[in-house]
Residue frames relative to the residue before (quaternion, step in Angstrom):
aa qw qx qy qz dx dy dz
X 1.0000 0.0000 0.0000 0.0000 0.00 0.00 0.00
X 0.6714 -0.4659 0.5345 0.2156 3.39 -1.35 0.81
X 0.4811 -0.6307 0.5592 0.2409 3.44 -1.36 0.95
X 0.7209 0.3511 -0.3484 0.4854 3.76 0.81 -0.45
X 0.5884 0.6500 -0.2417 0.4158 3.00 0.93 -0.71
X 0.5944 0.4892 -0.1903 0.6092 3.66 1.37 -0.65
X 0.6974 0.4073 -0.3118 0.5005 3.31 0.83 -1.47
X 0.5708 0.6703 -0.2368 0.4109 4.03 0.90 -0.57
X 0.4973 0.6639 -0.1125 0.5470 3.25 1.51 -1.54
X 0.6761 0.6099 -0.1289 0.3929 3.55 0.68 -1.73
X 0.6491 0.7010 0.0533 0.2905 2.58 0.28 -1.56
X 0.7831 0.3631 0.0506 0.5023 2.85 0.31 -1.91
X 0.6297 0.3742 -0.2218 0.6436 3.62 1.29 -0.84
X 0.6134 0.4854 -0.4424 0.4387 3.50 0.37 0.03
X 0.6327 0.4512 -0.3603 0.5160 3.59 0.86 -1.02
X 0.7012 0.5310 -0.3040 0.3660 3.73 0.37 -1.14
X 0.6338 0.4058 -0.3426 0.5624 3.61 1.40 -0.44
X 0.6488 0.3833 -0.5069 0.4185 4.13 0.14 -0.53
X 0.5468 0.4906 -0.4024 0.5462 4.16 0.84 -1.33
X 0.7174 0.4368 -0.4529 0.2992 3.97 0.06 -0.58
X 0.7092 0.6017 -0.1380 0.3406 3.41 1.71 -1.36
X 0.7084 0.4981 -0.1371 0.4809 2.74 1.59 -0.99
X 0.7550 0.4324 -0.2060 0.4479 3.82 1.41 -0.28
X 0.6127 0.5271 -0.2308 0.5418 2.82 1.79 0.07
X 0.5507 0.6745 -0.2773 0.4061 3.30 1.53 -0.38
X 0.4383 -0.7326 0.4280 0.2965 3.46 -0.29 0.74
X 0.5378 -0.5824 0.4662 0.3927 3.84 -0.52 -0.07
X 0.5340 -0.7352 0.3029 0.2875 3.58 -0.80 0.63
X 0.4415 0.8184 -0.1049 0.3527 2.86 2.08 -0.85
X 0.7680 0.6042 -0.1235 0.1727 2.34 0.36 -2.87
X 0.6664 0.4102 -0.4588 0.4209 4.18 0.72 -0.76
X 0.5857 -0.4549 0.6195 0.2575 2.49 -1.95 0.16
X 0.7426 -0.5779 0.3263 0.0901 2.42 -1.21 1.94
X 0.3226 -0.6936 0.5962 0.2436 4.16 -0.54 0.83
X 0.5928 0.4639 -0.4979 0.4306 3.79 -1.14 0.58
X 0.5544 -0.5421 0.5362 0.3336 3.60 -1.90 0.64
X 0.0907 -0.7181 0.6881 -0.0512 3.15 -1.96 0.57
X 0.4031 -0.6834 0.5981 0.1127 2.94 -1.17 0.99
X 0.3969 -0.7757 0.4700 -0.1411 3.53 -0.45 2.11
X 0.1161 0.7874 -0.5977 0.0967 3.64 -0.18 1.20
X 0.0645 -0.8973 0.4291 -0.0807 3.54 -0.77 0.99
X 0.0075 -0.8049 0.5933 0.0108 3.46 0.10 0.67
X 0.0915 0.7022 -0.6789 0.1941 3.48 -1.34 1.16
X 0.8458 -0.1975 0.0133 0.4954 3.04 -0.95 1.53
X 0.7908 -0.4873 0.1269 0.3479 3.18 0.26 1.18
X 0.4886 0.4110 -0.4823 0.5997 3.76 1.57 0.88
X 0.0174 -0.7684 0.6321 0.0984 2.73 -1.84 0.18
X 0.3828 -0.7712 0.5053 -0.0576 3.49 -1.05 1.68
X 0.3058 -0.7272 0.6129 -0.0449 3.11 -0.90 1.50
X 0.5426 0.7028 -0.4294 0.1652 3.56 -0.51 0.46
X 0.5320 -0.7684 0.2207 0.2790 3.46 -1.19 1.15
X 0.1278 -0.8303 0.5334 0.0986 4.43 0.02 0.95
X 0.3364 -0.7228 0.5893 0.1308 3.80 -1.43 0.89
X 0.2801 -0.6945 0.6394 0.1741 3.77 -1.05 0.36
X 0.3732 0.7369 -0.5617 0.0464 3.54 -0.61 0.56
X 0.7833 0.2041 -0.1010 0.5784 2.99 -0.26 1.25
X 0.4885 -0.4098 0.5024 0.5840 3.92 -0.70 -1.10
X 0.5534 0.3463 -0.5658 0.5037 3.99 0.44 1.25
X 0.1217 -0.5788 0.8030 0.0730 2.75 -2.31 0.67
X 0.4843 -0.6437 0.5925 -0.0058 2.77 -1.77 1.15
X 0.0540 0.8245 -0.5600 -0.0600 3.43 -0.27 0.73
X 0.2413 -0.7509 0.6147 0.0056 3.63 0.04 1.43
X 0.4464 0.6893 -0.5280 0.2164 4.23 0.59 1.11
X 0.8792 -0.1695 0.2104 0.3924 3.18 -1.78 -0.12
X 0.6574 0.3992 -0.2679 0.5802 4.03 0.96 -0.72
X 0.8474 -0.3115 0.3664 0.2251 3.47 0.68 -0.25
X 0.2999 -0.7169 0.3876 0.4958 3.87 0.03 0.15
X 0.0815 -0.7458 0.6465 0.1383 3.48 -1.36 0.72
X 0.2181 -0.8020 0.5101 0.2215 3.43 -1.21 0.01
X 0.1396 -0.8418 0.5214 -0.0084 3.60 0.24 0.83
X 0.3650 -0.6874 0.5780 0.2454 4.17 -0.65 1.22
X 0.1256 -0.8523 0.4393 0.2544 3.39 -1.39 0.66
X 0.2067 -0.8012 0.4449 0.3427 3.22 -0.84 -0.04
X 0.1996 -0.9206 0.2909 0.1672 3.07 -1.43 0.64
X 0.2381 -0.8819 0.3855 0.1304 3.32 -0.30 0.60
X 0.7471 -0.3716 0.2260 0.5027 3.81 -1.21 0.48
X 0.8713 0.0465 -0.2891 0.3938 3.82 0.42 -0.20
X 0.7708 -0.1059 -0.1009 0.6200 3.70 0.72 0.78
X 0.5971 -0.6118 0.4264 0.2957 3.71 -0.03 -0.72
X 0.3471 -0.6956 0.5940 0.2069 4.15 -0.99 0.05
X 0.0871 -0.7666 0.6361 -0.0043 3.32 -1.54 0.13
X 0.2354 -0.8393 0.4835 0.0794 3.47 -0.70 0.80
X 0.2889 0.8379 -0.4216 0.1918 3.52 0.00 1.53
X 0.7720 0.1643 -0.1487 0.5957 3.64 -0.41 1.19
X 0.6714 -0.5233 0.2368 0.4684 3.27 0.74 0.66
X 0.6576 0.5675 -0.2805 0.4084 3.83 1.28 0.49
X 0.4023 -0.7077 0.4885 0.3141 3.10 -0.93 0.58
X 0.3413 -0.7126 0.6099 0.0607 4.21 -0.31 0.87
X 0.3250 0.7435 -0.5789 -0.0804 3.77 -0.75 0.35
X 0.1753 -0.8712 0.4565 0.0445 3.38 -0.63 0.84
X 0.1952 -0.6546 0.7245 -0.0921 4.07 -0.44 1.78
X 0.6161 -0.5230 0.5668 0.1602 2.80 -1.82 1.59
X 0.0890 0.6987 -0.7044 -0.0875 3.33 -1.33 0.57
X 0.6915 -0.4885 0.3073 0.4345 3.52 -1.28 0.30
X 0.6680 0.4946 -0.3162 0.4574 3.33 -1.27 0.68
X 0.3548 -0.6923 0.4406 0.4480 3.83 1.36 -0.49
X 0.5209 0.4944 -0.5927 0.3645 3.98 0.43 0.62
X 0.5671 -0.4622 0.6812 0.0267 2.88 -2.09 0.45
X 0.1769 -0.8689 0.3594 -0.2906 3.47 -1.20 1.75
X 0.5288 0.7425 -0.2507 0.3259 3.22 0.40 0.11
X 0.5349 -0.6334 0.4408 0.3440 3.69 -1.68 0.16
X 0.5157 -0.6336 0.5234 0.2423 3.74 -1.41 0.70
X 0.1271 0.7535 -0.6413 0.0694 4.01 -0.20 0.69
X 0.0649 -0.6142 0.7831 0.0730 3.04 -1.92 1.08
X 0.6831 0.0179 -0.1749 0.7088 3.03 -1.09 1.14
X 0.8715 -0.1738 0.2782 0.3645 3.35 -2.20 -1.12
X 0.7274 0.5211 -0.2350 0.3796 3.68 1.05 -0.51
X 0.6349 -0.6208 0.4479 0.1046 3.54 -1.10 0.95
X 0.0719 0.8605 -0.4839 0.1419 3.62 1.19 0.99
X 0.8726 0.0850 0.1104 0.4682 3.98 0.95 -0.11
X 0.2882 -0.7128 0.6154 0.1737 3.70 -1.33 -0.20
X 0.2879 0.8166 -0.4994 -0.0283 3.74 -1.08 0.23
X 0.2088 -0.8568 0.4676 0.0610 3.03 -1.08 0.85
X 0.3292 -0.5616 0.7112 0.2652 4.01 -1.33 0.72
X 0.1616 0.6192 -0.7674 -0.0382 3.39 -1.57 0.51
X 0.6084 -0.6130 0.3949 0.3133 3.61 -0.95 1.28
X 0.2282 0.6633 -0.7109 -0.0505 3.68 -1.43 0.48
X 0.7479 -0.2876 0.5329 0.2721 3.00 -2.20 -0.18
X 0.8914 0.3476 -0.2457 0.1554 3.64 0.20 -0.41
């Protein structure tokens, strides 16, 4: 191989590896926050009060059925969770709580929110 050609070669794999590192990398931000939270949920017109842990990419959900433990994922603005047949998604908001809409299947069935406590 050619010296430019090599030097070109280089290069070219070098760029393709930082653009690979750098778009694939998750955001440092982006999880949900570790610590307990107090968990308010409206769905189809009820709404549930109850107290949920972060450890790690799990949440605890410490509710009326019972404790459950549901894996999160996270994404660029907070992350989602899949509990009780629903889809949960949760976007930083100021203050260190958690936001978002309730979906089963494709449809909007609700809203819920983590807001940080002490207990």
């Amino acid at each position: 191989m050619r010296p430019f050609t090599r030097i070109v070669a280089a290069g070219a794999l070098s760029a393709a590896t930082v653009v690979g590192t750098t778009s694939l990398a998750p955001d440092a931000d982006a999880r949900v926050s570790e610590g307990r939270y107090r968990a308010v949920t409206s769905v189809f017109g009820m709404t549930f009060r109850t107290y949920v842990a972060v450890n790690g990419h799990t949440l605890y959900d410490f509710g009326p059925l019972g404790a459950q433990r549901s894996r999160i994922v996270s994404t660029r603005t907070g992350g989602f969770y899949d509990a009780y047949g629903q889809r949960r998604v949760l976007n930083r908001r100021p203050g260190g709580g958690f936001s978002g809409p309730v979906f089963v299947g494709p449809v909007v069935v609700g809203h819920s929110e983590l807001r940080p406590t002490s207990h």
